[in-house]
Backbone as a ProteinNet text record, in pm:
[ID]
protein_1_A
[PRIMARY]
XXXXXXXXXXXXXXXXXXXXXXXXXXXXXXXXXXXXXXXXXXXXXXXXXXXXXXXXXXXXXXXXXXXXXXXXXXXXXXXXXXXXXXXXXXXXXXXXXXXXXXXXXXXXXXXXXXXXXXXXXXXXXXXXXXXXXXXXXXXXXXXXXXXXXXXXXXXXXXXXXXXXXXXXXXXXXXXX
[TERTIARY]
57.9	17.6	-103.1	-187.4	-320.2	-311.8	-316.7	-365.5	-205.5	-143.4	-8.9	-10.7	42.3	98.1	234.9	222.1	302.6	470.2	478	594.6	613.1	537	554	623.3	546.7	651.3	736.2	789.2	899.1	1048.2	934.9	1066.8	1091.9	972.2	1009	1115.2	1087.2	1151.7	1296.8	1361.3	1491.3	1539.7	1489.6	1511.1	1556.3	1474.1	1455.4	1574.5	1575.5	1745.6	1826.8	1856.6	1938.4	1997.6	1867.2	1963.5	1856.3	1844.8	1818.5	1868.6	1998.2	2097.7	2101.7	2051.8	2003.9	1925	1862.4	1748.3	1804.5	1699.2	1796.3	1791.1	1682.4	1694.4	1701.2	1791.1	1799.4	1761.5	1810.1	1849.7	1714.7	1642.2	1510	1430.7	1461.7	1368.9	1338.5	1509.4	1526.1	1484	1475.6	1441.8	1273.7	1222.3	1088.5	1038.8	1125.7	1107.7	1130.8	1269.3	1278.9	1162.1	1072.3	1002.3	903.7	826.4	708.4	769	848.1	913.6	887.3	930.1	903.8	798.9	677.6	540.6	530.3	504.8	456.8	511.2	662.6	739.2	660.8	602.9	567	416.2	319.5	214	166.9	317.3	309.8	362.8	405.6	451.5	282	261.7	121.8	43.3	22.5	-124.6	-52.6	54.1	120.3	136.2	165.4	88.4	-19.2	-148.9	-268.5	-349.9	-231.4	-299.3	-245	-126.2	-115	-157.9	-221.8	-288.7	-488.4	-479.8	-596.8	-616.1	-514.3	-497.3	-471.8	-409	-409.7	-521.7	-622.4	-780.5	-836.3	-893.8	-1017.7	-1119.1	-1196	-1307.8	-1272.9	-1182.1	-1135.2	-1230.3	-1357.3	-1508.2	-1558.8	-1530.9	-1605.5	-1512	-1371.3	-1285.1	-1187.9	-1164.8	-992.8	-1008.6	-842	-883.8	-773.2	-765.6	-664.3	-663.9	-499.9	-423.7	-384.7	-475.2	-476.1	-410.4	-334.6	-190.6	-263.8	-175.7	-260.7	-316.8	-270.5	-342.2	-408.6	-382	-427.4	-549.1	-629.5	-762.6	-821.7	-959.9	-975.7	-1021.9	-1047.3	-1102	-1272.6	-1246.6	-1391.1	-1528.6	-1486.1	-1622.7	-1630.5	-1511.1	-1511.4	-1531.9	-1689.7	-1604.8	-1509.4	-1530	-1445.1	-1481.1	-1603.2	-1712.6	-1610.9	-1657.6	-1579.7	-1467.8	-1355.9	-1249.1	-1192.8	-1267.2	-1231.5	-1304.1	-1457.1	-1464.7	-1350.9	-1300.1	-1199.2	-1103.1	-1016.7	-901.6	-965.4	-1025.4	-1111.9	-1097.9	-1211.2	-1208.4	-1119.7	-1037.8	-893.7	-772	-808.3	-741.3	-798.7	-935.9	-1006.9	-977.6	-974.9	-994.5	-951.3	-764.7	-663.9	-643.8	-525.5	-489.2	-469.8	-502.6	-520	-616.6	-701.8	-812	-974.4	-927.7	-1058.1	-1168	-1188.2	-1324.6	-1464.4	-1353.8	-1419.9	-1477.5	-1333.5	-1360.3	-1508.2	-1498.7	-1583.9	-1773.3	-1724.6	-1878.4	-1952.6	-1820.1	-1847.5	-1880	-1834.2	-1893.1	-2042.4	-2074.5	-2202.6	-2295.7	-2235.1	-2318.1	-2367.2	-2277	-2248.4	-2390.7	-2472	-2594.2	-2550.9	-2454.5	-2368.6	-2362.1	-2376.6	-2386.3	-2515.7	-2615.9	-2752	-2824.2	-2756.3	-2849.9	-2733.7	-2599.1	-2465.2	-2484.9	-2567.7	-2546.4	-2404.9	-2336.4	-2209.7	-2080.3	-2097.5	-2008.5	-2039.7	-2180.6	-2167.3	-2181.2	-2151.9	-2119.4	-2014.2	-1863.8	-1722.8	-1680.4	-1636.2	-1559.4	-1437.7	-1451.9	-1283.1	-1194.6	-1199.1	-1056.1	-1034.4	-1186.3	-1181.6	-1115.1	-1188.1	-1175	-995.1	-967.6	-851.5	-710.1	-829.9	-670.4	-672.7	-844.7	-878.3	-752.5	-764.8	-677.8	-562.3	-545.5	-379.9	-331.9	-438.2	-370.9	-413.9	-481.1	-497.1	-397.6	-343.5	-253	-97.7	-77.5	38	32.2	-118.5	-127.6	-100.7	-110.2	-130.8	22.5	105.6	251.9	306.8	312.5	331.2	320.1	176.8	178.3	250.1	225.7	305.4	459.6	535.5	688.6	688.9	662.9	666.1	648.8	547.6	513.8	638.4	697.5	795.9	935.8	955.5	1057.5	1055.7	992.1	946.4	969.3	946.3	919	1081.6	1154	1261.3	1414.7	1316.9	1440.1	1394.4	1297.7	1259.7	1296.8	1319.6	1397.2	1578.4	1562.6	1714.3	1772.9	1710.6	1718.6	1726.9	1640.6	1618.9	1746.9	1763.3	1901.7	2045.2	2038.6	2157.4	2156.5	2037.6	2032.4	2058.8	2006.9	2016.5	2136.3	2254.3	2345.7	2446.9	2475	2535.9	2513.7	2391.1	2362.6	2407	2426.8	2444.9	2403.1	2394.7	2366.1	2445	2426.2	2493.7	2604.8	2605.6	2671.4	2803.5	2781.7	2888.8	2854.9	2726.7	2750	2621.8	2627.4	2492.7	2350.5	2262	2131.2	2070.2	2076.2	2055.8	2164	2285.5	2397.7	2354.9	2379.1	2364.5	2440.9	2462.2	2589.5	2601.3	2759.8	2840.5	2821.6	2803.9	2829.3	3001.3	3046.6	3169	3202
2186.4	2053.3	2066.9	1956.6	1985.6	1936.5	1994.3	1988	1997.5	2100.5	2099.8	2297.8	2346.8	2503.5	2502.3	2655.5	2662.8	2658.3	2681.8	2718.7	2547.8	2431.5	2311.5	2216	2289.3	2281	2261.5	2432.5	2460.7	2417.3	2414.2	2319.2	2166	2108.8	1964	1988.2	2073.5	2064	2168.5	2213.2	2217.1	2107.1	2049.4	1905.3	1801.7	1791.1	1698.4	1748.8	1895.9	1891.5	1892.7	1880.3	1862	1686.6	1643.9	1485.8	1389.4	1453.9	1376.9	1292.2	1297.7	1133.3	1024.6	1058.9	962.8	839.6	884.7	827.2	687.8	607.6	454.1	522.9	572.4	598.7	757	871.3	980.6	1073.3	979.8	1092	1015.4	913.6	924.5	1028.7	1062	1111.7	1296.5	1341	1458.7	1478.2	1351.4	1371.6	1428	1279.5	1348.7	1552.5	1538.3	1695.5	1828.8	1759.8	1876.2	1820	1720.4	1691.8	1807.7	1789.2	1828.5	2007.9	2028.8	2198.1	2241.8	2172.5	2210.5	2216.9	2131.7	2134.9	2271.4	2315	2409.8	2539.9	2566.9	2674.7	2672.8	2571.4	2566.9	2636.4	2534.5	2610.6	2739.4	2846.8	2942.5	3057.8	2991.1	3012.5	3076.9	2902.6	2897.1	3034	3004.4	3139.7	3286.3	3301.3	3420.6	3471.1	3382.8	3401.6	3407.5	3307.9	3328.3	3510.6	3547.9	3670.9	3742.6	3749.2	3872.2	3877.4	3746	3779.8	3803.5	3805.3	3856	4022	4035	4176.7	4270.5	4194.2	4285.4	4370.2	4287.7	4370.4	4389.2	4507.3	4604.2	4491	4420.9	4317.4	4205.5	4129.4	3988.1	3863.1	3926	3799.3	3847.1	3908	3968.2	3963.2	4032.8	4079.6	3965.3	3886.8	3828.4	3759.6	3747.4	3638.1	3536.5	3412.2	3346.5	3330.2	3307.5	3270.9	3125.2	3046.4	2937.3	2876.1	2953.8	2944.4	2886.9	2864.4	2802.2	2673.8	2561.5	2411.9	2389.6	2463	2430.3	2408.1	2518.7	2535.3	2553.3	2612.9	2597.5	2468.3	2400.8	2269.5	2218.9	2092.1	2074.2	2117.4	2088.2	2134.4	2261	2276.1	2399.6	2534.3	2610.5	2779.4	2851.7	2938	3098.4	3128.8	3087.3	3151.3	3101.6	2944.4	2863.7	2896.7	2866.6	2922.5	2997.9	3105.6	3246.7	3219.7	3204.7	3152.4	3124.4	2973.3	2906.7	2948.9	3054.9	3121.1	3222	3302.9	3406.4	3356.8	3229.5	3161.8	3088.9	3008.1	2999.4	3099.6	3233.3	3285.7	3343.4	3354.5	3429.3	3321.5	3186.2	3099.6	3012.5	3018.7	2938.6	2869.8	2843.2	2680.9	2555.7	2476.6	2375.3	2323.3	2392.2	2376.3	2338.5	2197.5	2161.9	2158.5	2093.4	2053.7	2195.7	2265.4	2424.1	2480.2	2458	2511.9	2429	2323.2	2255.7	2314.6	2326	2386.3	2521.4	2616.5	2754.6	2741.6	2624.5	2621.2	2548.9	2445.5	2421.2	2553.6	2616.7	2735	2854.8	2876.4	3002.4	2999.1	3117.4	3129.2	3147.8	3163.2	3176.1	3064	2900.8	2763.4	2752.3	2797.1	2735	2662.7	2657.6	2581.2	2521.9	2509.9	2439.7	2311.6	2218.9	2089.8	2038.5	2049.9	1969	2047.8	2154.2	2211.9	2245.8	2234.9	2205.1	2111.1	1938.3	1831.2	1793.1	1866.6	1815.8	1817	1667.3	1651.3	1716.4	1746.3	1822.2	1792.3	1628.8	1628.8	1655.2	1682.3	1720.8	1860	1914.6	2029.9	2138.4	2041.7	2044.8	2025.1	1958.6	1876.7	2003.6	2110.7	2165	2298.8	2332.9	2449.1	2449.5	2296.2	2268.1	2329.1	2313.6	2289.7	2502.9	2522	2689.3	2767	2702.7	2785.6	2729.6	2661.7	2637.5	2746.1	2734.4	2844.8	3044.4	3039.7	3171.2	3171.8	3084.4	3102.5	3150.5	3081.1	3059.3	3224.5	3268.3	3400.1	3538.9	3492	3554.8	3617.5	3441.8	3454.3	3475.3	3500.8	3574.6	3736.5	3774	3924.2	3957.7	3895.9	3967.5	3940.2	3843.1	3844.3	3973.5	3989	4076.2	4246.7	4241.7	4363.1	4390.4	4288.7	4284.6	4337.1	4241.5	4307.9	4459.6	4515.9	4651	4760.1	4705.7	4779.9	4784	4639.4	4642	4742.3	4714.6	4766.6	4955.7	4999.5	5104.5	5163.7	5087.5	5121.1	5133.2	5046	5060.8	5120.4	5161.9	5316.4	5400.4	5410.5	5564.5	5572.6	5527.3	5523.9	5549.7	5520	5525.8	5705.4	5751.9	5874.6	5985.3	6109	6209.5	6341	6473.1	6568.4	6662.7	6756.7	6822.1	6829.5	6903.7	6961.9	6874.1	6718.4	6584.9	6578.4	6562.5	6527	6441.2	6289.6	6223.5	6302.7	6241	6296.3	6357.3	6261.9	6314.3	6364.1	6391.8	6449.4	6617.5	6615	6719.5	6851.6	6952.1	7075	7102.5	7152.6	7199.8	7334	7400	7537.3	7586.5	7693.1	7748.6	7846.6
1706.5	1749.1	1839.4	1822.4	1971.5	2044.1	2148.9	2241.3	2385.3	2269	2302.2	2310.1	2413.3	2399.1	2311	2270.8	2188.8	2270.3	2387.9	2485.6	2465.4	2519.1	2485.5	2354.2	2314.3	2112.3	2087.2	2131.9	2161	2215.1	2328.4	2414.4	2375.6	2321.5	2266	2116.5	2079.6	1942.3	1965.2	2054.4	2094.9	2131.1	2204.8	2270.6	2183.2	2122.4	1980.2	1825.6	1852	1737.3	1811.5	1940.2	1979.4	2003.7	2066.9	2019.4	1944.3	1786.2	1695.7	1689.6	1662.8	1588	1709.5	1825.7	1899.9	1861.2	1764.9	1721.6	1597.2	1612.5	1503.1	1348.7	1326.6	1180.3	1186.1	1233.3	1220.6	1097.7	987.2	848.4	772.8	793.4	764.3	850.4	951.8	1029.7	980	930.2	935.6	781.6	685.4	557.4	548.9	649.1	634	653	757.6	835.3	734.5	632.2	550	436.4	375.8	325.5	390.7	466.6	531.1	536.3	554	526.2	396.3	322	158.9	153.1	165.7	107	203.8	323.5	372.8	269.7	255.3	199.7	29.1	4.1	-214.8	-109.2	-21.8	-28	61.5	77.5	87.4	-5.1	-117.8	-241.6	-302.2	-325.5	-408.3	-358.9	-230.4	-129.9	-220.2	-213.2	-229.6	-360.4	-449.1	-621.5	-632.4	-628.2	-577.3	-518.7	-444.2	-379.1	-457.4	-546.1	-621.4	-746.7	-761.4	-919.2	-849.7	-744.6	-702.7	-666.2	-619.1	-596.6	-719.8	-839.5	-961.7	-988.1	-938.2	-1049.8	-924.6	-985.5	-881.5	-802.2	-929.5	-868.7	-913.8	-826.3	-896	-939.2	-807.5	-830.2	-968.3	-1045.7	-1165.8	-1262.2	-1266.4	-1371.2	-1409.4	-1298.1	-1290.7	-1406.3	-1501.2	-1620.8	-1598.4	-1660.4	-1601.2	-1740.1	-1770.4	-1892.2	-1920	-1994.8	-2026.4	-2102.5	-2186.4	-2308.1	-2412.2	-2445.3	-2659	-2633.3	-2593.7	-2650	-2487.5	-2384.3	-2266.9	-2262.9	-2298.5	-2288.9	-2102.1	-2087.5	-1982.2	-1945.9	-1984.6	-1922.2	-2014.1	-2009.2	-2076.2	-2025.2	-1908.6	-1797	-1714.9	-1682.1	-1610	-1682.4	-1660.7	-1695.6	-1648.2	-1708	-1637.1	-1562.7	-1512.4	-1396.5	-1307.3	-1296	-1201.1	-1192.4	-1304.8	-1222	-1136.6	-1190.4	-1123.8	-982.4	-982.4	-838	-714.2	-783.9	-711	-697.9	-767.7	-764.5	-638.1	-670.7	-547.5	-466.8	-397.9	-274.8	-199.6	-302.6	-250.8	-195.2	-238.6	-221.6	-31	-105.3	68.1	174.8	178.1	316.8	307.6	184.4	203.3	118.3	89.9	-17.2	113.8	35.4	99.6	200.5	213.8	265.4	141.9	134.2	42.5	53.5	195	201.6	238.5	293.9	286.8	147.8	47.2	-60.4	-72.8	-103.8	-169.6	-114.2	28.5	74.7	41.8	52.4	-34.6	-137.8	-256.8	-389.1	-382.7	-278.1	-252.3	-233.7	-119.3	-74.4	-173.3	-301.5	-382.7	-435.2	-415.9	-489.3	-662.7	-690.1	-824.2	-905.7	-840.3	-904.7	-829.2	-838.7	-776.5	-884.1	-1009.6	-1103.4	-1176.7	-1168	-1169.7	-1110.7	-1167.9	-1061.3	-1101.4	-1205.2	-1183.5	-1114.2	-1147.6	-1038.7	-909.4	-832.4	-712.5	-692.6	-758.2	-678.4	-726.5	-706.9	-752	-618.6	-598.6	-447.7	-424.7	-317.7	-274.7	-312.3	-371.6	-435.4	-596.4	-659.9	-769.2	-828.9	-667.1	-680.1	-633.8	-563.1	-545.5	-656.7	-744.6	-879.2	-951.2	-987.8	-1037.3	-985.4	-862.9	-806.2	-832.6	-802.6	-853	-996.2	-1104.9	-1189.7	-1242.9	-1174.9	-1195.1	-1132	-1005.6	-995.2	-1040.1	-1109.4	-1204	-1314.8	-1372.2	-1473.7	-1377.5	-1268.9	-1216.4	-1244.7	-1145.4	-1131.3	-1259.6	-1297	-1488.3	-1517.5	-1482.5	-1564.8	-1477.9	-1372.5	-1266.6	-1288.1	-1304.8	-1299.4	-1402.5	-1543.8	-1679.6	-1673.4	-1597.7	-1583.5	-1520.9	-1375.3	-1296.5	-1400.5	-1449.6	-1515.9	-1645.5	-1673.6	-1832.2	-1731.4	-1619.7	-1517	-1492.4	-1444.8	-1399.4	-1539.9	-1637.6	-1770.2	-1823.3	-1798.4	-1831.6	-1741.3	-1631.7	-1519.6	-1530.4	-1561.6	-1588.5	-1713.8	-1794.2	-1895.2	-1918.4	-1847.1	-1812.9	-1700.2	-1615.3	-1542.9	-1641.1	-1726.6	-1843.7	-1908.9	-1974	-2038	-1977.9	-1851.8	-1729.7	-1729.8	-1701.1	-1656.1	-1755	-1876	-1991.7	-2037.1	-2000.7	-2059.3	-1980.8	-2037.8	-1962.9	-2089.2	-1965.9	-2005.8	-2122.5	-2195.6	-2247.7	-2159.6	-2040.9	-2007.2	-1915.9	-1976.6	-1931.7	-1804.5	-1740.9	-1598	-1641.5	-1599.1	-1548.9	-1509.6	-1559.9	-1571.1	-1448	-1352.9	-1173.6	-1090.8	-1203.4	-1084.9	-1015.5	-942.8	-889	-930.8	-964.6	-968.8	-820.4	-878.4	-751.3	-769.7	-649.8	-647.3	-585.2	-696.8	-680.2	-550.8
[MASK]
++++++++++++++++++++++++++++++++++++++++++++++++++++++++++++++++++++++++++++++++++++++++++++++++++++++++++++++++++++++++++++++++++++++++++++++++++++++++++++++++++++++++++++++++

């Protein structure tokens, strides 16, 4: 909060679960609160997919590809350039921070002859992020899931098998 210390916060917001239901409309009050919790917890979700499909590739400003599925397409207007841009820069100085984005894409000597993609308003550009990182998640929770049954999978084999000599593959021998 501004213009508030954090010890201040604090102490207001012990204060405050403690005698919420004081309050005339309590369970509107606490709805909003877990409202405003969720959006923070999805757009620390989002930052955190975002950074690991950035961190996959060596040079993400150059290499990263985003998976657009069959009828999706990337967009009528937007390249790959752009996207990838915005996935990058979103990732360097935050989700949810538009109007930044929007100035870094002004600033990018990379759209210096892009007049339509450096005049997409923050909130264009924002519907735009939105809807790239649905596609990141998307490819994300498919990879970890596909990761997760090959592991599994691999544990059920391991375990079922054993050596000639009837002892499990990593068992150790006993000495007599």
């Amino acid at each position: 909060m501004e213009g508030k210390k954090a010890q201040e916060v604090a102490k207001y917001a012990s204060v405050f679960f403690l005698r919420y239901r004081e309050l005339r409309d309590c369970d509107k009050v606490m709805r909003r609160i877990e409202q405003g919790e969720a959006k923070i917890q999805r757009r620390i979700e989002i930052a955190n997919k975002l950074s690991k499909k950035v961190a996959s590739f060596k040079n993400p400003w150059v290499t990263l590809r985003i998976d657009y599925g069959h009828g999706a397409g990337r967009g009528r207007q937007y390249s790959e350039e752009n996207d990838r841009f915005l996935v990058c820069m979103t990732n360097q100085i935050g989700y949810d921070r538009w109007d930044e984005l929007r100035e870094e894409v002004r600033a990018s000597w990379l759209f210096r002859f892009d007049w339509w993609f450096r005049t997409r308003t923050a909130l264009e550009l924002q519907r735009r992020v939105e809807f790239l990182s649905k596609l990141v998640e998307k490819e994300i929770d498919e990879q970890e899931a596909t990761d997760e049954a090959e592991s599994r999978k691999r544990r059920q084999s391991g375990a079922g098998r054993q050596t000639p000599s009837g002892r499990p593959p990593n068992a150790k021998r006993q000495r007599r």
